[in-house]
PyMOL CGO cylinders between C-alpha atoms (Angstrom):
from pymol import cmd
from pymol.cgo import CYLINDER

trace = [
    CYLINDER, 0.00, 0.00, 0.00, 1.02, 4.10, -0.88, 0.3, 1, 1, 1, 1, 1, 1,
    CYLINDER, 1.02, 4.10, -0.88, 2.17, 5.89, 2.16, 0.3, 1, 1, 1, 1, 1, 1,
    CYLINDER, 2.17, 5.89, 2.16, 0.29, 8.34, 1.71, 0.3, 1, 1, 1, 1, 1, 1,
    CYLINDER, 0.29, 8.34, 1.71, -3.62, 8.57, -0.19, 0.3, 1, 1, 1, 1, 1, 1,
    CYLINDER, -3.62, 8.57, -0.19, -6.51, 10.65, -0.73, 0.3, 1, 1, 1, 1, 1, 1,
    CYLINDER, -6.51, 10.65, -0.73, -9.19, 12.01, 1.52, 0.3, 1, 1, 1, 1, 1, 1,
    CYLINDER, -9.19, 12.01, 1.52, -12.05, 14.55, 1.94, 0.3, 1, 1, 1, 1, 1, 1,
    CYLINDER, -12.05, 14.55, 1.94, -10.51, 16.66, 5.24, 0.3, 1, 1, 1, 1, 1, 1,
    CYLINDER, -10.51, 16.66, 5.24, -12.15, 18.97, 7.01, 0.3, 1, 1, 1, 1, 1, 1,
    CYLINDER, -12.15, 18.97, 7.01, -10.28, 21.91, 8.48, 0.3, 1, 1, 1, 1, 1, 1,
    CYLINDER, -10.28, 21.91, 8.48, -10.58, 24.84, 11.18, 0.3, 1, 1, 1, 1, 1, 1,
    CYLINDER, -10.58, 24.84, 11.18, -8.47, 27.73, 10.56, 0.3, 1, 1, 1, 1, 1, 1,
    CYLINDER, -8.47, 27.73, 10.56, -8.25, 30.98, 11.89, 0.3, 1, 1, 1, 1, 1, 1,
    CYLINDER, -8.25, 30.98, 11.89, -11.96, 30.00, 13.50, 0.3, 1, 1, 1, 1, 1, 1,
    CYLINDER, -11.96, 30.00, 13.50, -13.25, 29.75, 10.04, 0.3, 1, 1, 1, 1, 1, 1,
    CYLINDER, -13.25, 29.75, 10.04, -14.55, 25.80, 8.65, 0.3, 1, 1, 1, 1, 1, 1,
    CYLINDER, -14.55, 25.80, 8.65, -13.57, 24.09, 5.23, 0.3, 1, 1, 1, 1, 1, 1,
    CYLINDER, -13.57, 24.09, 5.23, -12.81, 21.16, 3.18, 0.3, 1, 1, 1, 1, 1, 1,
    CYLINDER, -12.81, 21.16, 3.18, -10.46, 19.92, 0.69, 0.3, 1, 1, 1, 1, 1, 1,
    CYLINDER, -10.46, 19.92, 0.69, -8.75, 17.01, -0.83, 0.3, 1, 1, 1, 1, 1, 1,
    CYLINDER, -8.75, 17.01, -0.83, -5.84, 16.06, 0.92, 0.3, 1, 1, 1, 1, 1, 1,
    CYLINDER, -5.84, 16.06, 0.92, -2.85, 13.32, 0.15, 0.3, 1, 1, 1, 1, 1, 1,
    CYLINDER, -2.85, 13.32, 0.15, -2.95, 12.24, 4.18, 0.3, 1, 1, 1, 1, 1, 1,
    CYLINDER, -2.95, 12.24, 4.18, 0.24, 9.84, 5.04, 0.3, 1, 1, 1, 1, 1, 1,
    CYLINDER, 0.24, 9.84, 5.04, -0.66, 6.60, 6.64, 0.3, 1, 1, 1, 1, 1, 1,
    CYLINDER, -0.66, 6.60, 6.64, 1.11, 7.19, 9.64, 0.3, 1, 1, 1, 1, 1, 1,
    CYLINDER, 1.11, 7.19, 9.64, -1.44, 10.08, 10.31, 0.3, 1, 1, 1, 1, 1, 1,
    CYLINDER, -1.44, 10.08, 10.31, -4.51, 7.52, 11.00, 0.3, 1, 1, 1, 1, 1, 1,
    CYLINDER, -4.51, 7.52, 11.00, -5.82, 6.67, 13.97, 0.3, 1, 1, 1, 1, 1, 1,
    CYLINDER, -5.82, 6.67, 13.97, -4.25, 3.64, 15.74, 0.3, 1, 1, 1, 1, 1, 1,
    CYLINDER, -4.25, 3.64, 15.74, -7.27, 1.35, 15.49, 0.3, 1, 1, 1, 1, 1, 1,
    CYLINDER, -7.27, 1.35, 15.49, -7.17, -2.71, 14.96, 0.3, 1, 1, 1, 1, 1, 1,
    CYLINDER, -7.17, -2.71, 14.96, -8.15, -2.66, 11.08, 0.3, 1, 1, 1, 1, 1, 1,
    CYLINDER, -8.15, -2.66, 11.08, -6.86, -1.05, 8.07, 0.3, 1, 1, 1, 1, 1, 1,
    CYLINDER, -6.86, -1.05, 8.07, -9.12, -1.04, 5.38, 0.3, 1, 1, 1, 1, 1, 1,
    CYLINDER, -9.12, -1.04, 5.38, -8.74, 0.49, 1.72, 0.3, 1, 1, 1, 1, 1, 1,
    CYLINDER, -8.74, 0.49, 1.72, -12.20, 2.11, 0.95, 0.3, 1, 1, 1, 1, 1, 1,
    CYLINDER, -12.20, 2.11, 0.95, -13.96, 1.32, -2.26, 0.3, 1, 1, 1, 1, 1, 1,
    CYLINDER, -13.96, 1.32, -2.26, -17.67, 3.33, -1.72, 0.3, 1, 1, 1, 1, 1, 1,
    CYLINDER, -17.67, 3.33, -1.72, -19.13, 5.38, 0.76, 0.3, 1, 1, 1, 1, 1, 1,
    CYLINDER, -19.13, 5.38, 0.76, -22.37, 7.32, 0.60, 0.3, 1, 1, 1, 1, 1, 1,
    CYLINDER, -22.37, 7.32, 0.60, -22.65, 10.82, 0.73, 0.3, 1, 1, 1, 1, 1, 1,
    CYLINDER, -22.65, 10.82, 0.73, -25.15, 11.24, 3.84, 0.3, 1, 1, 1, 1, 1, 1,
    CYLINDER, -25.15, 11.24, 3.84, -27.08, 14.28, 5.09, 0.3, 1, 1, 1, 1, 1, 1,
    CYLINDER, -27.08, 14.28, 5.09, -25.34, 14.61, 8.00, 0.3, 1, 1, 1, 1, 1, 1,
    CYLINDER, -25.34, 14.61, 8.00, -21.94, 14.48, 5.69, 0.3, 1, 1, 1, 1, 1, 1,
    CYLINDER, -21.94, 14.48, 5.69, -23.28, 17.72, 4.09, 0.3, 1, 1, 1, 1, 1, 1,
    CYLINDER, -23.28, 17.72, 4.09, -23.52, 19.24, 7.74, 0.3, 1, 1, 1, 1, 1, 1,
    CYLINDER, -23.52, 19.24, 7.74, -20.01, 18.47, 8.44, 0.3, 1, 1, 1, 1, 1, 1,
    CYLINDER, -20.01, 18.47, 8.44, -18.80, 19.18, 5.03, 0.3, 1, 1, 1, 1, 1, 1,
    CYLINDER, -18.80, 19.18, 5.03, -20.34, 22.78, 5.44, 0.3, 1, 1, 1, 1, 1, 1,
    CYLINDER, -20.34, 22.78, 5.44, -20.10, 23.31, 9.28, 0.3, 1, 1, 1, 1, 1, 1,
    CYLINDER, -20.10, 23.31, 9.28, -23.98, 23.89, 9.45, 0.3, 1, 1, 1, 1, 1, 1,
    CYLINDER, -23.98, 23.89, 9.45, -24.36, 20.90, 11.86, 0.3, 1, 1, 1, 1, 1, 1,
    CYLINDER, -24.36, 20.90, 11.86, -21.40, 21.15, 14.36, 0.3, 1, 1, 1, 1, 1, 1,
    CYLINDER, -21.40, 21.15, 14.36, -21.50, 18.01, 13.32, 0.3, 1, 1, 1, 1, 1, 1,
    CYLINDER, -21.50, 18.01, 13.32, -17.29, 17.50, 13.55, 0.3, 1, 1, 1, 1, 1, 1,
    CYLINDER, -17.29, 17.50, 13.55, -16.06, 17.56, 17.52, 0.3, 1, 1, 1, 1, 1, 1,
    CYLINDER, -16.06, 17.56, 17.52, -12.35, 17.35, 16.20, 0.3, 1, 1, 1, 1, 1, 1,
    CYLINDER, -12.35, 17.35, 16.20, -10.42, 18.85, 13.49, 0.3, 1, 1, 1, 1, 1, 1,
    CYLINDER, -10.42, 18.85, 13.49, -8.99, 17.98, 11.02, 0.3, 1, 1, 1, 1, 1, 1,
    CYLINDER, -8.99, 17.98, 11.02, -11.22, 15.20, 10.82, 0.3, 1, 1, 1, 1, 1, 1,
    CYLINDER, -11.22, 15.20, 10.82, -12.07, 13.09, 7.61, 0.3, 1, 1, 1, 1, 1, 1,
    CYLINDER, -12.07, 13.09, 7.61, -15.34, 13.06, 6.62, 0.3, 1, 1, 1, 1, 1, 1,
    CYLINDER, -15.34, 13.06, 6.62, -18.01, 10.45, 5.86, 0.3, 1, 1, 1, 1, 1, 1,
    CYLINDER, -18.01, 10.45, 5.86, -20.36, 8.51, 8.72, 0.3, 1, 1, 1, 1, 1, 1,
    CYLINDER, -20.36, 8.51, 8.72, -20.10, 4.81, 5.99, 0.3, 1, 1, 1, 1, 1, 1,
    CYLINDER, -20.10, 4.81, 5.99, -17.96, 2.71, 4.07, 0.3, 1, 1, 1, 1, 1, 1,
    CYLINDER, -17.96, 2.71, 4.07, -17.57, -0.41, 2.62, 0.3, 1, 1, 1, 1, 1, 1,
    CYLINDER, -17.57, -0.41, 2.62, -13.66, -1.78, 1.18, 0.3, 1, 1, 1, 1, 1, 1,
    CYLINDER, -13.66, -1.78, 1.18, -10.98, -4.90, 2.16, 0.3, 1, 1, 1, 1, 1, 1,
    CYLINDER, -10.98, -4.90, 2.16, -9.08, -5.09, 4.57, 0.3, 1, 1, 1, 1, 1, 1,
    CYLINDER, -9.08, -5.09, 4.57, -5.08, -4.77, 4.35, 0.3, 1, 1, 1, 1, 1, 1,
    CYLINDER, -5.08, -4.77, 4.35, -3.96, -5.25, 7.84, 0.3, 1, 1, 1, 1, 1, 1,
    CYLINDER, -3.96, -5.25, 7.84, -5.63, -6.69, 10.54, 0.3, 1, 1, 1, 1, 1, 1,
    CYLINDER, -5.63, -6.69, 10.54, -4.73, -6.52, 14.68, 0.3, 1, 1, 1, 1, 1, 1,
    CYLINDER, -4.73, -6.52, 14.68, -8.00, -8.53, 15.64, 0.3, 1, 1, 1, 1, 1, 1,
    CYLINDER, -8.00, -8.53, 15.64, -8.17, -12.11, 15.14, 0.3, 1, 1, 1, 1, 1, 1,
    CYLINDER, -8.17, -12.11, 15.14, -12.01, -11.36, 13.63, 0.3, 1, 1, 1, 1, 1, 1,
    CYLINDER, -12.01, -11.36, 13.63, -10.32, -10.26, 9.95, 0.3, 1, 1, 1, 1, 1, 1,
    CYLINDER, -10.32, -10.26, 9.95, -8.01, -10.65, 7.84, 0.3, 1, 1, 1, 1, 1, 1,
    CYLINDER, -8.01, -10.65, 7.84, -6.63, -9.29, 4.94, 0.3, 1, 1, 1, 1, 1, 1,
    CYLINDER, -6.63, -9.29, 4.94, -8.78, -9.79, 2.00, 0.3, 1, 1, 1, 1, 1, 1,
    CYLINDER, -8.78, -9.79, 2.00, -12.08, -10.03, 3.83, 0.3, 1, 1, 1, 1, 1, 1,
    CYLINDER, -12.08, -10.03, 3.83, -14.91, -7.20, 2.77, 0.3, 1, 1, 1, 1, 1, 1,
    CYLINDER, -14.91, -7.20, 2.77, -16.15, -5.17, 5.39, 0.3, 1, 1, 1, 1, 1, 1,
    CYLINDER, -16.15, -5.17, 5.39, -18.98, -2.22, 5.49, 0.3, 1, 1, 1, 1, 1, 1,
    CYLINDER, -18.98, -2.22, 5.49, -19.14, 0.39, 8.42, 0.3, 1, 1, 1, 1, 1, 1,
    CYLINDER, -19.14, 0.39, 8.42, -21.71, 2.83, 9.95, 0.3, 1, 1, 1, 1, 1, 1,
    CYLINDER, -21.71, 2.83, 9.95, -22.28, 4.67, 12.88, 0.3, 1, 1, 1, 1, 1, 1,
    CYLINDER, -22.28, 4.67, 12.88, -20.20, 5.02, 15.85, 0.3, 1, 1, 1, 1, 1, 1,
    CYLINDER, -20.20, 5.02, 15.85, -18.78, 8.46, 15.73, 0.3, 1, 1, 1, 1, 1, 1,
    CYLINDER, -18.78, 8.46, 15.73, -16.73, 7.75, 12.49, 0.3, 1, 1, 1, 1, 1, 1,
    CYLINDER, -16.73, 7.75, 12.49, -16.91, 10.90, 10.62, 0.3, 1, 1, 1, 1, 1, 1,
    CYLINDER, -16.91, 10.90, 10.62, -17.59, 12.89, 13.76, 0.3, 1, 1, 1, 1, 1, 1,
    CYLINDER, -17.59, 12.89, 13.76, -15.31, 11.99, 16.03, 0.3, 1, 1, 1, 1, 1, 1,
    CYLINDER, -15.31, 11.99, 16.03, -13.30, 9.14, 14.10, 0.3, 1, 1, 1, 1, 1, 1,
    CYLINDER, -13.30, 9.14, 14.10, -11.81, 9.79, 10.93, 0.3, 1, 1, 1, 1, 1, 1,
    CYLINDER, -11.81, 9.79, 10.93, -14.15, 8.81, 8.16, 0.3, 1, 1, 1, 1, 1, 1,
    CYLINDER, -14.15, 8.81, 8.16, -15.09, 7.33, 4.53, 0.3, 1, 1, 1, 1, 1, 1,
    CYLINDER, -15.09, 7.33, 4.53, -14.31, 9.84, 2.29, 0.3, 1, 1, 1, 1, 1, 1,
    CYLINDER, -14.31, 9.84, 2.29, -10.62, 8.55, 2.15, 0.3, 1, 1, 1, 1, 1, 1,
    CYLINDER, -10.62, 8.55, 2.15, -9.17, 6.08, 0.50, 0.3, 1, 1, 1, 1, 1, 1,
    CYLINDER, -9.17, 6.08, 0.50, -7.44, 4.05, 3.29, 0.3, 1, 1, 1, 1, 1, 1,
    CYLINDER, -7.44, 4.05, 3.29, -9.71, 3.94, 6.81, 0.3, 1, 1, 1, 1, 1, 1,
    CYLINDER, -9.71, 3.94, 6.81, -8.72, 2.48, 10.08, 0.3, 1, 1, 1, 1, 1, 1,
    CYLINDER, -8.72, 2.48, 10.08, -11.50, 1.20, 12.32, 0.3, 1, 1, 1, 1, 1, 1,
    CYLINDER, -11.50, 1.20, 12.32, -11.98, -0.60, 16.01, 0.3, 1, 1, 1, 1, 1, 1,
    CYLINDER, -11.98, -0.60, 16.01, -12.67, -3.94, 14.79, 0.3, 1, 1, 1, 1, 1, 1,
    CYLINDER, -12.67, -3.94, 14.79, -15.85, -4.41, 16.47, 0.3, 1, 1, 1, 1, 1, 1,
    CYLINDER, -15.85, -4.41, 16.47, -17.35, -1.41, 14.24, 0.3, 1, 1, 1, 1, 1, 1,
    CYLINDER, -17.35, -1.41, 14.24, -16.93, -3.45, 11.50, 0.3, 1, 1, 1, 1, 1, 1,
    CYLINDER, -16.93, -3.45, 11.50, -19.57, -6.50, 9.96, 0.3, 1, 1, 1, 1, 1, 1,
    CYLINDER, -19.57, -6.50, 9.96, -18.28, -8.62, 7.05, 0.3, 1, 1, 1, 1, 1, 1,
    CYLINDER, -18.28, -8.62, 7.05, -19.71, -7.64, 3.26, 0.3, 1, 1, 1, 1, 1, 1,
    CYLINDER, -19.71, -7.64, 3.26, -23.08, -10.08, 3.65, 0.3, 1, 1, 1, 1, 1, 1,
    CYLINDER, -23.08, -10.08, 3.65, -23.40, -12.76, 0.96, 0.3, 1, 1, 1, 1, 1, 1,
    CYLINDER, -23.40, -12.76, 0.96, -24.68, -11.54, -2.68, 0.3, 1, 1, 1, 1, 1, 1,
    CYLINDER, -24.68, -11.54, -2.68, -23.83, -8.05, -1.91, 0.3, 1, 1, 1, 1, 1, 1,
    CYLINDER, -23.83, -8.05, -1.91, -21.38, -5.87, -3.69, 0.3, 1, 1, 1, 1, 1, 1,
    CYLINDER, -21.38, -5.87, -3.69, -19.39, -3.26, -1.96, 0.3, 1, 1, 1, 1, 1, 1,
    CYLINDER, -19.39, -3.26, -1.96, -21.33, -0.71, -4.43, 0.3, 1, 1, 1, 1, 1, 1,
    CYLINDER, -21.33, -0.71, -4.43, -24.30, -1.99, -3.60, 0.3, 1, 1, 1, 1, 1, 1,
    CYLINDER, -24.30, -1.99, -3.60, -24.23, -1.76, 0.69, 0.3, 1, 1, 1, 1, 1, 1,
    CYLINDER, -24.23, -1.76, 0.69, -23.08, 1.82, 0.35, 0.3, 1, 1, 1, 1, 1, 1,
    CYLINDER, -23.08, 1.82, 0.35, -26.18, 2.69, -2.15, 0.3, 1, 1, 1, 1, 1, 1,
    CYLINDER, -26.18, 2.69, -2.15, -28.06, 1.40, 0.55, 0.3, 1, 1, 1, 1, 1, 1,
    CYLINDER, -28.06, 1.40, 0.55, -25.62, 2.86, 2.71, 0.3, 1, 1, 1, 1, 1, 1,
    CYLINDER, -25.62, 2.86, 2.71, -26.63, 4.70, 6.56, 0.3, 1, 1, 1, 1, 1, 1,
    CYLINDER, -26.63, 4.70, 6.56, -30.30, 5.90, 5.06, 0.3, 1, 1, 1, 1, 1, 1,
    CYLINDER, -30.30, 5.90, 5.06, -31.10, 2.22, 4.23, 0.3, 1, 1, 1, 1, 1, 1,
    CYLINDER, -31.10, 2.22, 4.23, -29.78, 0.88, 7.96, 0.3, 1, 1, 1, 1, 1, 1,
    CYLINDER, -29.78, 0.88, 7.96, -31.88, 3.44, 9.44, 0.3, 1, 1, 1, 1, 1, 1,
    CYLINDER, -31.88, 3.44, 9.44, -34.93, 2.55, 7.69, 0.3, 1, 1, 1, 1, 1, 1,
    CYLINDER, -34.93, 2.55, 7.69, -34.72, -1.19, 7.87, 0.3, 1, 1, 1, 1, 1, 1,
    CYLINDER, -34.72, -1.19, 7.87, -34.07, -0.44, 11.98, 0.3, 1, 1, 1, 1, 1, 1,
    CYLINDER, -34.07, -0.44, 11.98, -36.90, 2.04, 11.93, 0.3, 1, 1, 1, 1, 1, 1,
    CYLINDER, -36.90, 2.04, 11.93, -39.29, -1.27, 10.24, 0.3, 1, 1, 1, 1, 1, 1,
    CYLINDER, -39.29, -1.27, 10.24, -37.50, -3.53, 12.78, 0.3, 1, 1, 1, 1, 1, 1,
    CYLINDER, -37.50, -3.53, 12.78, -39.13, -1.00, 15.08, 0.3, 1, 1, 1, 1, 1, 1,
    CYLINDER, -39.13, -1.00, 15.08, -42.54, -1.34, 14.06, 0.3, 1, 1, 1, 1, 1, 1,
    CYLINDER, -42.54, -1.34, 14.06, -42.44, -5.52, 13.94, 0.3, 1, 1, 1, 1, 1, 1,
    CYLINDER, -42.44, -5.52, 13.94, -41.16, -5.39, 17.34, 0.3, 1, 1, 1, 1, 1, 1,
    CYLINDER, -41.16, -5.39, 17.34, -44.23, -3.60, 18.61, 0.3, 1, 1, 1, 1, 1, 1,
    CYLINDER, -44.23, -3.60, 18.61, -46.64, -5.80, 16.89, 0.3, 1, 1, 1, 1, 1, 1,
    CYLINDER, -46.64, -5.80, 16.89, -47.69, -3.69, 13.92, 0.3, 1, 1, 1, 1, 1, 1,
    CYLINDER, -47.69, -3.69, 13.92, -49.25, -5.76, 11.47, 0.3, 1, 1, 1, 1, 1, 1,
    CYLINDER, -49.25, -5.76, 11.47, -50.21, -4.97, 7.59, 0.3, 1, 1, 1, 1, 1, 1,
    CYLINDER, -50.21, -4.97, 7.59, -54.16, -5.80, 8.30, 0.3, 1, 1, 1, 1, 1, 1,
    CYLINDER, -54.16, -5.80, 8.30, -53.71, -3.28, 11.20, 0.3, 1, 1, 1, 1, 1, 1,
    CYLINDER, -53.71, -3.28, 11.20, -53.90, -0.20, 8.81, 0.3, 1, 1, 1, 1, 1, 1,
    CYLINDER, -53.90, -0.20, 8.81, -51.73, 2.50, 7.00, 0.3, 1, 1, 1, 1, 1, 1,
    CYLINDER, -51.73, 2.50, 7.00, -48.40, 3.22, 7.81, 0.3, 1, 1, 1, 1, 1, 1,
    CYLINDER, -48.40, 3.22, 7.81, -47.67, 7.14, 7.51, 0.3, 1, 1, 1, 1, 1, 1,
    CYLINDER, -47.67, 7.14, 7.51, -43.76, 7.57, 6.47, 0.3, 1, 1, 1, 1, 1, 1,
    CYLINDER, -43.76, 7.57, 6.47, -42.64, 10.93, 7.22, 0.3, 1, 1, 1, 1, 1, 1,
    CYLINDER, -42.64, 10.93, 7.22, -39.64, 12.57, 5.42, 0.3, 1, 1, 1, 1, 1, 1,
    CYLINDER, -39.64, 12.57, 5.42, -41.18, 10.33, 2.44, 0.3, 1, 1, 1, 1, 1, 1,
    CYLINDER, -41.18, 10.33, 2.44, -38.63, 11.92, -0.43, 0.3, 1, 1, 1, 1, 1, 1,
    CYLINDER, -38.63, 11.92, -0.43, -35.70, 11.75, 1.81, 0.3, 1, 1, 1, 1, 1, 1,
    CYLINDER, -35.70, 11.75, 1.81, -33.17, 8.62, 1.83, 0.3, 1, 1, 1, 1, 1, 1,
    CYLINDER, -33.17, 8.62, 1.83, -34.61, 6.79, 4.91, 0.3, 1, 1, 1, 1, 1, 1,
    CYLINDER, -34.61, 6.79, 4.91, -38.14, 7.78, 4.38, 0.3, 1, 1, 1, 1, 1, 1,
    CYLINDER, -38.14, 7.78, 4.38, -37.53, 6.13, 0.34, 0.3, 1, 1, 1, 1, 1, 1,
    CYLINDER, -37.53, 6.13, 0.34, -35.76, 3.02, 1.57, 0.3, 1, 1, 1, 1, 1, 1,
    CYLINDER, -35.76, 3.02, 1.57, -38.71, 2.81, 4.48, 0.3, 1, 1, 1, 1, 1, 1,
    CYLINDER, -38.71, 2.81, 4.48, -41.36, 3.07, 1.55, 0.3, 1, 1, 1, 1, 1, 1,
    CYLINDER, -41.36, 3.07, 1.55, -40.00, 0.04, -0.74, 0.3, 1, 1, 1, 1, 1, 1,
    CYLINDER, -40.00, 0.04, -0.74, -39.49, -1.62, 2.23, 0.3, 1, 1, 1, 1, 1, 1,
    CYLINDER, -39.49, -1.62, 2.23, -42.76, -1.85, 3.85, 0.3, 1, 1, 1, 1, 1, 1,
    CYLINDER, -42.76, -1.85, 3.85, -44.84, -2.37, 1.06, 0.3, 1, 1, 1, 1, 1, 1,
    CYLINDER, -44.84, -2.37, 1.06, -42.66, -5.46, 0.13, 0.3, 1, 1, 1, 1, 1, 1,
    CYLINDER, -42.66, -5.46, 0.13, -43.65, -6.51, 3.57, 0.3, 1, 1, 1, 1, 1, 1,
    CYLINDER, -43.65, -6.51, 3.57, -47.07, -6.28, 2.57, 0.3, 1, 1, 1, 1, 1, 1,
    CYLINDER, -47.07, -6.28, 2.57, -48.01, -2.69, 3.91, 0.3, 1, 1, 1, 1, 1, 1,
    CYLINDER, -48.01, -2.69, 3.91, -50.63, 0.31, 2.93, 0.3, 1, 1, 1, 1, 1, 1,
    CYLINDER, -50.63, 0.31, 2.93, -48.23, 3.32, 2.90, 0.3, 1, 1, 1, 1, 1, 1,
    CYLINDER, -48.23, 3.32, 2.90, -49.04, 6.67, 3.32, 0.3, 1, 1, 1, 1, 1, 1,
    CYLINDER, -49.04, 6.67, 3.32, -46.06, 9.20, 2.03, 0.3, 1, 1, 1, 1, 1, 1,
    CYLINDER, -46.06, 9.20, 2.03, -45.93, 12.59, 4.02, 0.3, 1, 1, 1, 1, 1, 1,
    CYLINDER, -45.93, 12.59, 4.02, -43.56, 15.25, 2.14, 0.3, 1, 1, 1, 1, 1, 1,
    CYLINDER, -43.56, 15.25, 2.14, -43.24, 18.81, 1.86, 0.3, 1, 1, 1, 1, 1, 1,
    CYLINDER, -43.24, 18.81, 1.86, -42.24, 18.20, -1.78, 0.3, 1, 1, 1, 1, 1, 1,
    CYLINDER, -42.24, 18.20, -1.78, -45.71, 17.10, -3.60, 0.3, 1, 1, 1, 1, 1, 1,
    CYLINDER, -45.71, 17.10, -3.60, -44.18, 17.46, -6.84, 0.3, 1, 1, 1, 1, 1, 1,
    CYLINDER, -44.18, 17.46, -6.84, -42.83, 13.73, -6.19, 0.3, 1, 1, 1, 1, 1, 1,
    CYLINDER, -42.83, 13.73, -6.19, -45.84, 11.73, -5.97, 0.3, 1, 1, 1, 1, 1, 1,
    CYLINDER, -45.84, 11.73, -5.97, -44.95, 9.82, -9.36, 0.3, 1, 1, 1, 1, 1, 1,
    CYLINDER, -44.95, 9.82, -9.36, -41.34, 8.75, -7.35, 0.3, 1, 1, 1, 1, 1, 1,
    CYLINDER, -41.34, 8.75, -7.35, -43.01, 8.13, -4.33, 0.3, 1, 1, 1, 1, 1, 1,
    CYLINDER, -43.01, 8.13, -4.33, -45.87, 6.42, -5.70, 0.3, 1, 1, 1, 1, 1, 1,
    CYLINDER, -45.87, 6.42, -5.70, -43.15, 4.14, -7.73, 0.3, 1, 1, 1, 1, 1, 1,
    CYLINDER, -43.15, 4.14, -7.73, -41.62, 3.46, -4.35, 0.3, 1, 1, 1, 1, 1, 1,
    CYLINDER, -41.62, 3.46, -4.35, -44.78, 1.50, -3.33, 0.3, 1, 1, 1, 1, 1, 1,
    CYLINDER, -44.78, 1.50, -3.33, -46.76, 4.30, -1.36, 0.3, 1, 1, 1, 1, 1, 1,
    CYLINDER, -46.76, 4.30, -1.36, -50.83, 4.01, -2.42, 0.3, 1, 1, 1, 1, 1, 1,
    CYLINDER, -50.83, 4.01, -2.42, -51.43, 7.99, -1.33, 0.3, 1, 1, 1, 1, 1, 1,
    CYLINDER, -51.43, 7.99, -1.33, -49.27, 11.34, -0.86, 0.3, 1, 1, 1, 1, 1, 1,
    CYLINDER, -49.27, 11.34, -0.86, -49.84, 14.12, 1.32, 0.3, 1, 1, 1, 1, 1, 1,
    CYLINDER, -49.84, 14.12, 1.32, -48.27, 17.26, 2.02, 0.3, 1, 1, 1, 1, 1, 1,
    CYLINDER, -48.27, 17.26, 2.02, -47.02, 17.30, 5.61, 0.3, 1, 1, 1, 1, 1, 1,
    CYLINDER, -47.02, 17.30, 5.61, -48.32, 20.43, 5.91, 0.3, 1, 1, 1, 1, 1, 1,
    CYLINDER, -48.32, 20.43, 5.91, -51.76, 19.14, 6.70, 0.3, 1, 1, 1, 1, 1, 1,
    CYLINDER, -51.76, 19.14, 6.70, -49.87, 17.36, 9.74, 0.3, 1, 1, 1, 1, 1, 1,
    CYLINDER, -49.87, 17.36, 9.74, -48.53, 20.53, 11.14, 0.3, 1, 1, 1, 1, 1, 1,
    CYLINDER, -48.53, 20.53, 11.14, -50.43, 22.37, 14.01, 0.3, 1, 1, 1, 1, 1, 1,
    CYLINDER, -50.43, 22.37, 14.01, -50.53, 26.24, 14.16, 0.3, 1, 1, 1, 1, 1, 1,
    CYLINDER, -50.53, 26.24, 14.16, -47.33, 27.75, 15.84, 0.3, 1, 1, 1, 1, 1, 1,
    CYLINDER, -47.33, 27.75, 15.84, -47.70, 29.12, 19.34, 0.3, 1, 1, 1, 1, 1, 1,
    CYLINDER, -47.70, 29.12, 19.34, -48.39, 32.74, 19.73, 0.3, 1, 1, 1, 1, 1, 1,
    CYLINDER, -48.39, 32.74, 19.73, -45.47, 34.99, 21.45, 0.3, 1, 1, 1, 1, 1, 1,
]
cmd.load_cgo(trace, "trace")
């Protein structure tokens, strides 16, 4: 491997916030079990907070961005991979408070990491990526408490948005009625191609604002 690669870092300078493309040496990652060279990551909303330091999302700088990832691993400490064996990665702080996916090499705690599952391409976990965890969690949610199809619509809010989309195709292959809730009506045909039998503009969900 290169002693040195490419990532997305973000800065603070001077009190001011901003990202670039950096060649970052190896010896400048974090001293975690597993090395891993990144193939995909997905560019998540929370990524554009930290990208444009609109979310305080960063606690650390410089700090490499991206909250996902999916690549090989080159080096392993932990006795749970070795090199060769495809990993994905989301959550736990990386990208906030860990160096991220929007490098090319990443070094992770090994129990962050779950081996590539079976009939999955690197490409494809990362276009289902953080949004698609979240929503499948979010349905998880839903069986846990006992909410069955016969039992009436589902109302997905956020409809248009990655988890709300993912949450759509997913409960209606589960044999749900979904109801879509977005503030963008001009994507009924998407939505409605998603699996959700009826649209409405979340608008009609929100209450009047208090009075001062």
């Amino acid at each position: 491997m290169a002693e040195t690669f490419k990532a997305v870092l973000v800065e603070e300078k001077d009190g001011k916030v901003g990202a670039r493309v950096a060649d970052v040496a190896l010896s400048e990652l974090p001293a975690n079990e597993v090395t891993v060279r990144v193939s995909h990551s997905t560019v998540n909303y929370k990524d554009g907070l930290a990208v444009t330091n609109k979310g305080k999302i960063i606690r650390k700088f410089p700090m490499a961005a991206g909250i996902d990832f999916a690549g090989s691993v080159t080096e392993s400490q932990s006795p749970a991979f070795k090199p060769g064996d495809k990993v994905i990665l989301n959550g736990w702080g990386v990208g906030e408070r860990y160096w991220g996916g929007f490098s090319q090499v990443a070094r992770a705690m090994a129990s962050w990491l779950v081996k590539l599952p079976a009939g999955l391409t690197e490409k494809q976990a990362m276009a289902i990526g953080t949004a698609g965890y979240t929503a499948m969690l979010c349905v998880m949610g839903l069986e846990d408490a006992g909410v069955k199809p016969e039992q009436g619509e589902v109302l997905v809010t956020g409809a248009a948005g990655g988890v709300g989309s993912v949450a759509i195709a997913i409960l209606k292959k589960l044999g749900y009625t979904v109801v879509a809730s977005t503030g963008r009506t001009s994507e009924e045909a998407y939505l409605k191609s998603l699996g959700a039998s009826a649209i409405i503009d979340r608008a009609t969900l929100s209450g009047q604002g208090k009075p001062l």
